[in-house]
FINULO-339011 format. One line per field, with one value per residue (C-alpha): residue in one letter; x, y, z. Coordinates in Angstrom, 2 decimals. Example, Ala and Ser with C-alpha at 12.3 -4.5 7.8 and 13.67 -1.06 7.14 Angstrom:
resn <- c(A,S)
X <- c(12.30,13.67)
Y <- c(-4.50,-1.06)
Z <- c(7.80,7.14)
# end
This chain:
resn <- c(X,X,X,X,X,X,X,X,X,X,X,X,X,X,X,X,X,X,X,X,X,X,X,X,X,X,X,X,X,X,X,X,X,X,X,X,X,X,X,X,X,X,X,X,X,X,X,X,X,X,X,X,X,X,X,X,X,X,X,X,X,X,X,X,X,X,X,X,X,X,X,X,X,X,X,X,X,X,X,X,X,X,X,X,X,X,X,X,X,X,X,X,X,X,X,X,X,X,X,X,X,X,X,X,X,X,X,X,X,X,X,X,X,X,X,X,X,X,X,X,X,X,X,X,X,X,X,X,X,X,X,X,X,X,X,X,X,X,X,X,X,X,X,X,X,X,X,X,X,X,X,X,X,X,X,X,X,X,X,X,X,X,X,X,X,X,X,X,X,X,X,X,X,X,X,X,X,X,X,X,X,X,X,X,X,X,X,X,X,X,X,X,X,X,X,X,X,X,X,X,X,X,X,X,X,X,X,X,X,X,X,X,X,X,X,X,X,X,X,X,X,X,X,X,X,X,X,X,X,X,X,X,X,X,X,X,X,X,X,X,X,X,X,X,X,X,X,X,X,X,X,X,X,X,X,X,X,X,X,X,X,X,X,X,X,X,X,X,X,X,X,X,X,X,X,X,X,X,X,X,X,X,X,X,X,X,X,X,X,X,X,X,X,X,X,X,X,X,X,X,X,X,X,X,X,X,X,X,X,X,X,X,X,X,X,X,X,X,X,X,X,X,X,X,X,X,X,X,X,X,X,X,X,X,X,X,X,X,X,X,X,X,X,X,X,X,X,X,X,X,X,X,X,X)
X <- c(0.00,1.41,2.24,0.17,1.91,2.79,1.40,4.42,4.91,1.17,2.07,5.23,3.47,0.20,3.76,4.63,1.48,1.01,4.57,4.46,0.53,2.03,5.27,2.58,0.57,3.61,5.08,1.97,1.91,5.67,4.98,2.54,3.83,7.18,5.60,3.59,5.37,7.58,4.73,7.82,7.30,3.57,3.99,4.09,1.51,-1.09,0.45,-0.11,-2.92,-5.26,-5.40,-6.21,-2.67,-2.41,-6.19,-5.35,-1.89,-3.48,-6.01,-2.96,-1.75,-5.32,-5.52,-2.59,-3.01,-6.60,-4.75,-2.65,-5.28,-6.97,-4.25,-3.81,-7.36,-7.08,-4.08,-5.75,-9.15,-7.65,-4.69,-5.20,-5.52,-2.71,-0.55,3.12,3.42,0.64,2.06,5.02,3.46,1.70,5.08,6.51,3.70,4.09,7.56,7.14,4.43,6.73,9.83,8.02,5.32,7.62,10.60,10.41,10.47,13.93,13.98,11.83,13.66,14.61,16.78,15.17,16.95,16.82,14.55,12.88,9.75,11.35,12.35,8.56,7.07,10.31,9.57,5.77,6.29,8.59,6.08,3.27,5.82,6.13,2.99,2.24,5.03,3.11,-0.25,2.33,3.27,-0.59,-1.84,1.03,1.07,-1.01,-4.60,-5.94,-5.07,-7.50,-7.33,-5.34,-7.30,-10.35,-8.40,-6.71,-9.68,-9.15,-5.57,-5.84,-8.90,-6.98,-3.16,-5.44,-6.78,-3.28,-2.60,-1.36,1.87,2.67,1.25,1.80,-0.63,-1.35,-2.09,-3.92,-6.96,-10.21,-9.42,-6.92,-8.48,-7.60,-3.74,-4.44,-6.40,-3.83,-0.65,-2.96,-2.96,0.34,1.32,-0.48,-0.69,3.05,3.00,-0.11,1.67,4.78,2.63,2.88,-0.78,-1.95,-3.79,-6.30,-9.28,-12.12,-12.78,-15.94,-15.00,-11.93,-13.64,-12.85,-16.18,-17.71,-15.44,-17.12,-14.78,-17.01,-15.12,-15.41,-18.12,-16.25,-17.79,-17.20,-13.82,-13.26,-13.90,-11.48,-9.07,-9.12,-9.13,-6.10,-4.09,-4.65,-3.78,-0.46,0.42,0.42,2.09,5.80,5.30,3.71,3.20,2.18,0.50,1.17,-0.69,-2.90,-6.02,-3.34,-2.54,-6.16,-7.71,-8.01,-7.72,-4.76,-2.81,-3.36,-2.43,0.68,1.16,0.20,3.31,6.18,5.58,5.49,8.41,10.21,8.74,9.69,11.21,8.30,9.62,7.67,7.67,6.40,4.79,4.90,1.41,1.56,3.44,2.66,3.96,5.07,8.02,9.53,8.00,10.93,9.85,9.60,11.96,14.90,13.08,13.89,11.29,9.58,9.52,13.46,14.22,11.45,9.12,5.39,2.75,0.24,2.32,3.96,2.24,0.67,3.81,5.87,3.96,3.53,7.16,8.13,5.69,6.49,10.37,11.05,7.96,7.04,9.90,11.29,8.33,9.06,12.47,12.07,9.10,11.11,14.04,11.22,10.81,14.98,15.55,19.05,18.43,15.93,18.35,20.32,17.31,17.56,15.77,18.38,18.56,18.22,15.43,14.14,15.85,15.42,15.23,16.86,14.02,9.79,9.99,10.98,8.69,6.06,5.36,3.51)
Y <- c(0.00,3.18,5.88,9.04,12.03,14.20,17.52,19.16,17.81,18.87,22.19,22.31,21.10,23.55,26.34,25.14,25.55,29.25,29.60,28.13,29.74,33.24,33.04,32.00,35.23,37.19,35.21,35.85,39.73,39.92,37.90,40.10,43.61,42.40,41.30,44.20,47.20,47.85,49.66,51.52,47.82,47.72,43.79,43.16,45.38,43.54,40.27,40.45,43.11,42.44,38.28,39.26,37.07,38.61,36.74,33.50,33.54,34.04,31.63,28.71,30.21,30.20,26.73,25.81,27.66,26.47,22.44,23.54,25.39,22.34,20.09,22.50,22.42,18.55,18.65,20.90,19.25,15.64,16.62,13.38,10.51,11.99,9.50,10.07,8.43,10.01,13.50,12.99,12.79,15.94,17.45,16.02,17.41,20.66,21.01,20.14,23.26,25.56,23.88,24.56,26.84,29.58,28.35,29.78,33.47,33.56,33.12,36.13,38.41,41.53,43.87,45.95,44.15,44.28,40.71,41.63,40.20,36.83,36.27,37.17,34.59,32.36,32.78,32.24,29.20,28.11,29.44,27.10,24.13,24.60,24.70,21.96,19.67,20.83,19.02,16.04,15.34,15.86,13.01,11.05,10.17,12.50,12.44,10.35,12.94,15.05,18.65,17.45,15.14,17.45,20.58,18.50,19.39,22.90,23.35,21.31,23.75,26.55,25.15,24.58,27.77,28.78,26.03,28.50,28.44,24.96,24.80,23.85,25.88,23.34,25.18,22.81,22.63,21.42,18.84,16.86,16.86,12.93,13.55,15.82,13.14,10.52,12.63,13.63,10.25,9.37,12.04,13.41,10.95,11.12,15.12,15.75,13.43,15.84,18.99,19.72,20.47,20.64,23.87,23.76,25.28,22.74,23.81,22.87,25.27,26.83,29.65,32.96,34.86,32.26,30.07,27.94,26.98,24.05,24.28,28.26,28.92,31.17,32.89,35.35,35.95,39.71,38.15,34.79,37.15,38.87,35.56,34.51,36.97,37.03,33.40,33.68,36.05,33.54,30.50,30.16,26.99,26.33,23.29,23.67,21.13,21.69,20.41,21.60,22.29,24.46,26.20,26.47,27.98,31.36,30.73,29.24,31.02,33.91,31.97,31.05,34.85,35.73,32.67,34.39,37.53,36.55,34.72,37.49,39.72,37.22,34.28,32.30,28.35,27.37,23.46,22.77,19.18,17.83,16.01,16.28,17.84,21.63,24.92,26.08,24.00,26.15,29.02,31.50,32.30,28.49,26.83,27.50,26.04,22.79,20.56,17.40,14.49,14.83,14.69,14.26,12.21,13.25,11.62,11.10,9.03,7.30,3.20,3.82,2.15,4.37,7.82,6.48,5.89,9.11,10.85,8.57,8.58,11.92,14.65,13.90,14.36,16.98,19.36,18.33,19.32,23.17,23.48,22.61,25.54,28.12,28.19,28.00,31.80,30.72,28.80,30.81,33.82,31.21,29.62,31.36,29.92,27.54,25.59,22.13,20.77,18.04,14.99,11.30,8.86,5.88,3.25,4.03,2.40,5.10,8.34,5.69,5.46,8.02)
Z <- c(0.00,-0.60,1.77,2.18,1.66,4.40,5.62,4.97,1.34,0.85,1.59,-0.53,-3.38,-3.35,-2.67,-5.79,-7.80,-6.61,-7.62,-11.19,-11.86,-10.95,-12.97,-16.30,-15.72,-15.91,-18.96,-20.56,-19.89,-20.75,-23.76,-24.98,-24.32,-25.55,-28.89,-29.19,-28.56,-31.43,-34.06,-36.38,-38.31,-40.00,-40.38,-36.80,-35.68,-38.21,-37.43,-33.48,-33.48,-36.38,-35.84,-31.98,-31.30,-27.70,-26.98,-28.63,-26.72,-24.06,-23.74,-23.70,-20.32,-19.34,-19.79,-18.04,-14.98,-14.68,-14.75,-11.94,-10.09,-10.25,-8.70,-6.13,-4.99,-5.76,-2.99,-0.43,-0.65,-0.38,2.11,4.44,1.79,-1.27,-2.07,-2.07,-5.81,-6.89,-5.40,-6.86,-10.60,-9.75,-9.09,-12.04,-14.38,-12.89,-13.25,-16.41,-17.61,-15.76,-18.32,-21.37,-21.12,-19.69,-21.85,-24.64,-22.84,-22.79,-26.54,-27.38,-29.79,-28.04,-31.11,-33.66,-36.69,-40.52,-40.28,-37.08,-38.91,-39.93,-35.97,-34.35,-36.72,-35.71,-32.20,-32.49,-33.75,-30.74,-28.24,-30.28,-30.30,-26.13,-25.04,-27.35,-26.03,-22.82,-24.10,-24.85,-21.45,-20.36,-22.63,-22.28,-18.66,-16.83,-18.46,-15.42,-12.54,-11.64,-13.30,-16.09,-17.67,-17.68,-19.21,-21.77,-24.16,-23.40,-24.08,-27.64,-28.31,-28.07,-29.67,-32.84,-32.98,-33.15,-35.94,-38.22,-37.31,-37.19,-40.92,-44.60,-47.52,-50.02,-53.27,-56.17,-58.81,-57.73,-60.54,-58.49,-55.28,-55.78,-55.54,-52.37,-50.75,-51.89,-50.03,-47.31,-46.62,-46.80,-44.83,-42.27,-39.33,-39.64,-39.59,-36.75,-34.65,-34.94,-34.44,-38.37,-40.15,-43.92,-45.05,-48.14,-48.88,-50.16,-53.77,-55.08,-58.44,-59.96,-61.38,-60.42,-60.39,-57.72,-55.30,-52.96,-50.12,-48.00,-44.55,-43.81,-46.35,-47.73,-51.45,-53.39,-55.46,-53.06,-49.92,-50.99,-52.22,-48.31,-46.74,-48.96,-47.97,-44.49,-44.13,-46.37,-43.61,-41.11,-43.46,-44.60,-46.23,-49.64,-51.91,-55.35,-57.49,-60.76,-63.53,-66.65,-65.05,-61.98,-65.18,-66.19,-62.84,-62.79,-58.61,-58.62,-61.00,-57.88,-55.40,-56.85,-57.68,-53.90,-53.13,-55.00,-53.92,-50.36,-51.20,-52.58,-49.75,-46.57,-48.43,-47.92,-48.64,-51.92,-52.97,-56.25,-56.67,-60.11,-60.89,-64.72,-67.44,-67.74,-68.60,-65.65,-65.67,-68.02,-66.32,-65.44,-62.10,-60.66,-62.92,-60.74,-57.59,-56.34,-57.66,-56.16,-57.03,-58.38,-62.22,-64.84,-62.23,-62.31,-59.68,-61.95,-64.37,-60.67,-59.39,-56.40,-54.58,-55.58,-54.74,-51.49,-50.59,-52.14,-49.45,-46.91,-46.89,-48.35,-48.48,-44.87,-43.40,-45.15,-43.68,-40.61,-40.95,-42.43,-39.92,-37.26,-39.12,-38.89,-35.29,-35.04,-34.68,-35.23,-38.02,-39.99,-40.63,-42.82,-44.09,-48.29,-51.19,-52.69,-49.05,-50.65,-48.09,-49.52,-47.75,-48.78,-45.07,-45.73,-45.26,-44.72,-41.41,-39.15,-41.21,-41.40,-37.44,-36.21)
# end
Protein backbone atom coordinates (compact mmCIF):
# COMPACT_ATOMS: atom_id res chain seq x y z
CA UNK A 1 0.00 0.00 0.00
CA UNK A 2 1.41 3.18 -0.60
CA UNK A 3 2.24 5.88 1.77
CA UNK A 4 0.17 9.04 2.18
CA UNK A 5 1.91 12.03 1.66
CA UNK A 6 2.79 14.20 4.40
CA UNK A 7 1.40 17.52 5.62
CA UNK A 8 4.42 19.16 4.97
CA UNK A 9 4.91 17.81 1.34
CA UNK A 10 1.17 18.87 0.85
CA UNK A 11 2.07 22.19 1.59
CA UNK A 12 5.23 22.31 -0.53
CA UNK A 13 3.47 21.10 -3.38
CA UNK A 14 0.20 23.55 -3.35
CA UNK A 15 3.76 26.34 -2.67
CA UNK A 16 4.63 25.14 -5.79
CA UNK A 17 1.48 25.55 -7.80
CA UNK A 18 1.01 29.25 -6.61
CA UNK A 19 4.57 29.60 -7.62
CA UNK A 20 4.46 28.13 -11.19
CA UNK A 21 0.53 29.74 -11.86
CA UNK A 22 2.03 33.24 -10.95
CA UNK A 23 5.27 33.04 -12.97
CA UNK A 24 2.58 32.00 -16.30
CA UNK A 25 0.57 35.23 -15.72
CA UNK A 26 3.61 37.19 -15.91
CA UNK A 27 5.08 35.21 -18.96
CA UNK A 28 1.97 35.85 -20.56
CA UNK A 29 1.91 39.73 -19.89
CA UNK A 30 5.67 39.92 -20.75
CA UNK A 31 4.98 37.90 -23.76
CA UNK A 32 2.54 40.10 -24.98
CA UNK A 33 3.83 43.61 -24.32
CA UNK A 34 7.18 42.40 -25.55
CA UNK A 35 5.60 41.30 -28.89
CA UNK A 36 3.59 44.20 -29.19
CA UNK A 37 5.37 47.20 -28.56
CA UNK A 38 7.58 47.85 -31.43
CA UNK A 39 4.73 49.66 -34.06
CA UNK A 40 7.82 51.52 -36.38
CA UNK A 41 7.30 47.82 -38.31
CA UNK A 42 3.57 47.72 -40.00
CA UNK A 43 3.99 43.79 -40.38
CA UNK A 44 4.09 43.16 -36.80
CA UNK A 45 1.51 45.38 -35.68
CA UNK A 46 -1.09 43.54 -38.21
CA UNK A 47 0.45 40.27 -37.43
CA UNK A 48 -0.11 40.45 -33.48
CA UNK A 49 -2.92 43.11 -33.48
CA UNK A 50 -5.26 42.44 -36.38
CA UNK A 51 -5.40 38.28 -35.84
CA UNK A 52 -6.21 39.26 -31.98
CA UNK A 53 -2.67 37.07 -31.30
CA UNK A 54 -2.41 38.61 -27.70
CA UNK A 55 -6.19 36.74 -26.98
CA UNK A 56 -5.35 33.50 -28.63
CA UNK A 57 -1.89 33.54 -26.72
CA UNK A 58 -3.48 34.04 -24.06
CA UNK A 59 -6.01 31.63 -23.74
CA UNK A 60 -2.96 28.71 -23.70
CA UNK A 61 -1.75 30.21 -20.32
CA UNK A 62 -5.32 30.20 -19.34
CA UNK A 63 -5.52 26.73 -19.79
CA UNK A 64 -2.59 25.81 -18.04
CA UNK A 65 -3.01 27.66 -14.98
CA UNK A 66 -6.60 26.47 -14.68
CA UNK A 67 -4.75 22.44 -14.75
CA UNK A 68 -2.65 23.54 -11.94
CA UNK A 69 -5.28 25.39 -10.09
CA UNK A 70 -6.97 22.34 -10.25
CA UNK A 71 -4.25 20.09 -8.70
CA UNK A 72 -3.81 22.50 -6.13
CA UNK A 73 -7.36 22.42 -4.99
CA UNK A 74 -7.08 18.55 -5.76
CA UNK A 75 -4.08 18.65 -2.99
CA UNK A 76 -5.75 20.90 -0.43
CA UNK A 77 -9.15 19.25 -0.65
CA UNK A 78 -7.65 15.64 -0.38
CA UNK A 79 -4.69 16.62 2.11
CA UNK A 80 -5.20 13.38 4.44
CA UNK A 81 -5.52 10.51 1.79
CA UNK A 82 -2.71 11.99 -1.27
CA UNK A 83 -0.55 9.50 -2.07
CA UNK A 84 3.12 10.07 -2.07
CA UNK A 85 3.42 8.43 -5.81
CA UNK A 86 0.64 10.01 -6.89
CA UNK A 87 2.06 13.50 -5.40
CA UNK A 88 5.02 12.99 -6.86
CA UNK A 89 3.46 12.79 -10.60
CA UNK A 90 1.70 15.94 -9.75
CA UNK A 91 5.08 17.45 -9.09
CA UNK A 92 6.51 16.02 -12.04
CA UNK A 93 3.70 17.41 -14.38
CA UNK A 94 4.09 20.66 -12.89
CA UNK A 95 7.56 21.01 -13.25
CA UNK A 96 7.14 20.14 -16.41
CA UNK A 97 4.43 23.26 -17.61
CA UNK A 98 6.73 25.56 -15.76
CA UNK A 99 9.83 23.88 -18.32
CA UNK A 100 8.02 24.56 -21.37
CA UNK A 101 5.32 26.84 -21.12
CA UNK A 102 7.62 29.58 -19.69
CA UNK A 103 10.60 28.35 -21.85
CA UNK A 104 10.41 29.78 -24.64
CA UNK A 105 10.47 33.47 -22.84
CA UNK A 106 13.93 33.56 -22.79
CA UNK A 107 13.98 33.12 -26.54
CA UNK A 108 11.83 36.13 -27.38
CA UNK A 109 13.66 38.41 -29.79
CA UNK A 110 14.61 41.53 -28.04
CA UNK A 111 16.78 43.87 -31.11
CA UNK A 112 15.17 45.95 -33.66
CA UNK A 113 16.95 44.15 -36.69
CA UNK A 114 16.82 44.28 -40.52
CA UNK A 115 14.55 40.71 -40.28
CA UNK A 116 12.88 41.63 -37.08
CA UNK A 117 9.75 40.20 -38.91
CA UNK A 118 11.35 36.83 -39.93
CA UNK A 119 12.35 36.27 -35.97
CA UNK A 120 8.56 37.17 -34.35
CA UNK A 121 7.07 34.59 -36.72
CA UNK A 122 10.31 32.36 -35.71
CA UNK A 123 9.57 32.78 -32.20
CA UNK A 124 5.77 32.24 -32.49
CA UNK A 125 6.29 29.20 -33.75
CA UNK A 126 8.59 28.11 -30.74
CA UNK A 127 6.08 29.44 -28.24
CA UNK A 128 3.27 27.10 -30.28
CA UNK A 129 5.82 24.13 -30.30
CA UNK A 130 6.13 24.60 -26.13
CA UNK A 131 2.99 24.70 -25.04
CA UNK A 132 2.24 21.96 -27.35
CA UNK A 133 5.03 19.67 -26.03
CA UNK A 134 3.11 20.83 -22.82
CA UNK A 135 -0.25 19.02 -24.10
CA UNK A 136 2.33 16.04 -24.85
CA UNK A 137 3.27 15.34 -21.45
CA UNK A 138 -0.59 15.86 -20.36
CA UNK A 139 -1.84 13.01 -22.63
CA UNK A 140 1.03 11.05 -22.28
CA UNK A 141 1.07 10.17 -18.66
CA UNK A 142 -1.01 12.50 -16.83
CA UNK A 143 -4.60 12.44 -18.46
CA UNK A 144 -5.94 10.35 -15.42
CA UNK A 145 -5.07 12.94 -12.54
CA UNK A 146 -7.50 15.05 -11.64
CA UNK A 147 -7.33 18.65 -13.30
CA UNK A 148 -5.34 17.45 -16.09
CA UNK A 149 -7.30 15.14 -17.67
CA UNK A 150 -10.35 17.45 -17.68
CA UNK A 151 -8.40 20.58 -19.21
CA UNK A 152 -6.71 18.50 -21.77
CA UNK A 153 -9.68 19.39 -24.16
CA UNK A 154 -9.15 22.90 -23.40
CA UNK A 155 -5.57 23.35 -24.08
CA UNK A 156 -5.84 21.31 -27.64
CA UNK A 157 -8.90 23.75 -28.31
CA UNK A 158 -6.98 26.55 -28.07
CA UNK A 159 -3.16 25.15 -29.67
CA UNK A 160 -5.44 24.58 -32.84
CA UNK A 161 -6.78 27.77 -32.98
CA UNK A 162 -3.28 28.78 -33.15
CA UNK A 163 -2.60 26.03 -35.94
CA UNK A 164 -1.36 28.50 -38.22
CA UNK A 165 1.87 28.44 -37.31
CA UNK A 166 2.67 24.96 -37.19
CA UNK A 167 1.25 24.80 -40.92
CA UNK A 168 1.80 23.85 -44.60
CA UNK A 169 -0.63 25.88 -47.52
CA UNK A 170 -1.35 23.34 -50.02
CA UNK A 171 -2.09 25.18 -53.27
CA UNK A 172 -3.92 22.81 -56.17
CA UNK A 173 -6.96 22.63 -58.81
CA UNK A 174 -10.21 21.42 -57.73
CA UNK A 175 -9.42 18.84 -60.54
CA UNK A 176 -6.92 16.86 -58.49
CA UNK A 177 -8.48 16.86 -55.28
CA UNK A 178 -7.60 12.93 -55.78
CA UNK A 179 -3.74 13.55 -55.54
CA UNK A 180 -4.44 15.82 -52.37
CA UNK A 181 -6.40 13.14 -50.75
CA UNK A 182 -3.83 10.52 -51.89
CA UNK A 183 -0.65 12.63 -50.03
CA UNK A 184 -2.96 13.63 -47.31
CA UNK A 185 -2.96 10.25 -46.62
CA UNK A 186 0.34 9.37 -46.80
CA UNK A 187 1.32 12.04 -44.83
CA UNK A 188 -0.48 13.41 -42.27
CA UNK A 189 -0.69 10.95 -39.33
CA UNK A 190 3.05 11.12 -39.64
CA UNK A 191 3.00 15.12 -39.59
CA UNK A 192 -0.11 15.75 -36.75
CA UNK A 193 1.67 13.43 -34.65
CA UNK A 194 4.78 15.84 -34.94
CA UNK A 195 2.63 18.99 -34.44
CA UNK A 196 2.88 19.72 -38.37
CA UNK A 197 -0.78 20.47 -40.15
CA UNK A 198 -1.95 20.64 -43.92
CA UNK A 199 -3.79 23.87 -45.05
CA UNK A 200 -6.30 23.76 -48.14
CA UNK A 201 -9.28 25.28 -48.88
CA UNK A 202 -12.12 22.74 -50.16
CA UNK A 203 -12.78 23.81 -53.77
CA UNK A 204 -15.94 22.87 -55.08
CA UNK A 205 -15.00 25.27 -58.44
CA UNK A 206 -11.93 26.83 -59.96
CA UNK A 207 -13.64 29.65 -61.38
CA UNK A 208 -12.85 32.96 -60.42
CA UNK A 209 -16.18 34.86 -60.39
CA UNK A 210 -17.71 32.26 -57.72
CA UNK A 211 -15.44 30.07 -55.30
CA UNK A 212 -17.12 27.94 -52.96
CA UNK A 213 -14.78 26.98 -50.12
CA UNK A 214 -17.01 24.05 -48.00
CA UNK A 215 -15.12 24.28 -44.55
CA UNK A 216 -15.41 28.26 -43.81
CA UNK A 217 -18.12 28.92 -46.35
CA UNK A 218 -16.25 31.17 -47.73
CA UNK A 219 -17.79 32.89 -51.45
CA UNK A 220 -17.20 35.35 -53.39
CA UNK A 221 -13.82 35.95 -55.46
CA UNK A 222 -13.26 39.71 -53.06
CA UNK A 223 -13.90 38.15 -49.92
CA UNK A 224 -11.48 34.79 -50.99
CA UNK A 225 -9.07 37.15 -52.22
CA UNK A 226 -9.12 38.87 -48.31
CA UNK A 227 -9.13 35.56 -46.74
CA UNK A 228 -6.10 34.51 -48.96
CA UNK A 229 -4.09 36.97 -47.97
CA UNK A 230 -4.65 37.03 -44.49
CA UNK A 231 -3.78 33.40 -44.13
CA UNK A 232 -0.46 33.68 -46.37
CA UNK A 233 0.42 36.05 -43.61
CA UNK A 234 0.42 33.54 -41.11
CA UNK A 235 2.09 30.50 -43.46
CA UNK A 236 5.80 30.16 -44.60
CA UNK A 237 5.30 26.99 -46.23
CA UNK A 238 3.71 26.33 -49.64
CA UNK A 239 3.20 23.29 -51.91
CA UNK A 240 2.18 23.67 -55.35
CA UNK A 241 0.50 21.13 -57.49
CA UNK A 242 1.17 21.69 -60.76
CA UNK A 243 -0.69 20.41 -63.53
CA UNK A 244 -2.90 21.60 -66.65
CA UNK A 245 -6.02 22.29 -65.05
CA UNK A 246 -3.34 24.46 -61.98
CA UNK A 247 -2.54 26.20 -65.18
CA UNK A 248 -6.16 26.47 -66.19
CA UNK A 249 -7.71 27.98 -62.84
CA UNK A 250 -8.01 31.36 -62.79
CA UNK A 251 -7.72 30.73 -58.61
CA UNK A 252 -4.76 29.24 -58.62
CA UNK A 253 -2.81 31.02 -61.00
CA UNK A 254 -3.36 33.91 -57.88
CA UNK A 255 -2.43 31.97 -55.40
CA UNK A 256 0.68 31.05 -56.85
CA UNK A 257 1.16 34.85 -57.68
CA UNK A 258 0.20 35.73 -53.90
CA UNK A 259 3.31 32.67 -53.13
CA UNK A 260 6.18 34.39 -55.00
CA UNK A 261 5.58 37.53 -53.92
CA UNK A 262 5.49 36.55 -50.36
CA UNK A 263 8.41 34.72 -51.20
CA UNK A 264 10.21 37.49 -52.58
CA UNK A 265 8.74 39.72 -49.75
CA UNK A 266 9.69 37.22 -46.57
CA UNK A 267 11.21 34.28 -48.43
CA UNK A 268 8.30 32.30 -47.92
CA UNK A 269 9.62 28.35 -48.64
CA UNK A 270 7.67 27.37 -51.92
CA UNK A 271 7.67 23.46 -52.97
CA UNK A 272 6.40 22.77 -56.25
CA UNK A 273 4.79 19.18 -56.67
CA UNK A 274 4.90 17.83 -60.11
CA UNK A 275 1.41 16.01 -60.89
CA UNK A 276 1.56 16.28 -64.72
CA UNK A 277 3.44 17.84 -67.44
CA UNK A 278 2.66 21.63 -67.74
CA UNK A 279 3.96 24.92 -68.60
CA UNK A 280 5.07 26.08 -65.65
CA UNK A 281 8.02 24.00 -65.67
CA UNK A 282 9.53 26.15 -68.02
CA UNK A 283 8.00 29.02 -66.32
CA UNK A 284 10.93 31.50 -65.44
CA UNK A 285 9.85 32.30 -62.10
CA UNK A 286 9.60 28.49 -60.66
CA UNK A 287 11.96 26.83 -62.92
CA UNK A 288 14.90 27.50 -60.74
CA UNK A 289 13.08 26.04 -57.59
CA UNK A 290 13.89 22.79 -56.34
CA UNK A 291 11.29 20.56 -57.66
CA UNK A 292 9.58 17.40 -56.16
CA UNK A 293 9.52 14.49 -57.03
CA UNK A 294 13.46 14.83 -58.38
CA UNK A 295 14.22 14.69 -62.22
CA UNK A 296 11.45 14.26 -64.84
CA UNK A 297 9.12 12.21 -62.23
CA UNK A 298 5.39 13.25 -62.31
CA UNK A 299 2.75 11.62 -59.68
CA UNK A 300 0.24 11.10 -61.95
CA UNK A 301 2.32 9.03 -64.37
CA UNK A 302 3.96 7.30 -60.67
CA UNK A 303 2.24 3.20 -59.39
CA UNK A 304 0.67 3.82 -56.40
CA UNK A 305 3.81 2.15 -54.58
CA UNK A 306 5.87 4.37 -55.58
CA UNK A 307 3.96 7.82 -54.74
CA UNK A 308 3.53 6.48 -51.49
CA UNK A 309 7.16 5.89 -50.59
CA UNK A 310 8.13 9.11 -52.14
CA UNK A 311 5.69 10.85 -49.45
CA UNK A 312 6.49 8.57 -46.91
CA UNK A 313 10.37 8.58 -46.89
CA UNK A 314 11.05 11.92 -48.35
CA UNK A 315 7.96 14.65 -48.48
CA UNK A 316 7.04 13.90 -44.87
CA UNK A 317 9.90 14.36 -43.40
CA UNK A 318 11.29 16.98 -45.15
CA UNK A 319 8.33 19.36 -43.68
CA UNK A 320 9.06 18.33 -40.61
CA UNK A 321 12.47 19.32 -40.95
CA UNK A 322 12.07 23.17 -42.43
CA UNK A 323 9.10 23.48 -39.92
CA UNK A 324 11.11 22.61 -37.26
CA UNK A 325 14.04 25.54 -39.12
CA UNK A 326 11.22 28.12 -38.89
CA UNK A 327 10.81 28.19 -35.29
CA UNK A 328 14.98 28.00 -35.04
CA UNK A 329 15.55 31.80 -34.68
CA UNK A 330 19.05 30.72 -35.23
CA UNK A 331 18.43 28.80 -38.02
CA UNK A 332 15.93 30.81 -39.99
CA UNK A 333 18.35 33.82 -40.63
CA UNK A 334 20.32 31.21 -42.82
CA UNK A 335 17.31 29.62 -44.09
CA UNK A 336 17.56 31.36 -48.29
CA UNK A 337 15.77 29.92 -51.19
CA UNK A 338 18.38 27.54 -52.69
CA UNK A 339 18.56 25.59 -49.05
CA UNK A 340 18.22 22.13 -50.65
CA UNK A 341 15.43 20.77 -48.09
CA UNK A 342 14.14 18.04 -49.52
CA UNK A 343 15.85 14.99 -47.75
CA UNK A 344 15.42 11.30 -48.78
CA UNK A 345 15.23 8.86 -45.07
CA UNK A 346 16.86 5.88 -45.73
CA UNK A 347 14.02 3.25 -45.26
CA UNK A 348 9.79 4.03 -44.72
CA UNK A 349 9.99 2.40 -41.41
CA UNK A 350 10.98 5.10 -39.15
CA UNK A 351 8.69 8.34 -41.21
CA UNK A 352 6.06 5.69 -41.40
CA UNK A 353 5.36 5.46 -37.44
CA UNK A 354 3.51 8.02 -36.21
Amino acid sequence: MSEIATTDEIDKFVSLCVNVMRKLVKTNDFIVDALTEDRTDSRIFRFYDDLDLPDRLAKLYDCEWNMLGDLKAHAETHADSVEREFLARCRNFVTGVDEFARNAKKNLPTSIQRDVYVLHRAYLRELVLHHWTVLDIATGGYADIPGVGTRIGDLRTALEGLKEFRSVFISYASQDRDVVTTIRGHVEKFLEARHVFLWTYEKQSDSCEVLGVADSGIEGTAIWKAELARRMSLFDLALVLTSESYVKSGPCVYELDTILAARDDRALRMLPIRLSKCKLEDDAKIMGTEWFPKGDQRFRDLAPGTVEDLCVRTLAPSLVRVVTLLADRNAVGKFLRDLKWLEEQPDSSAAATA
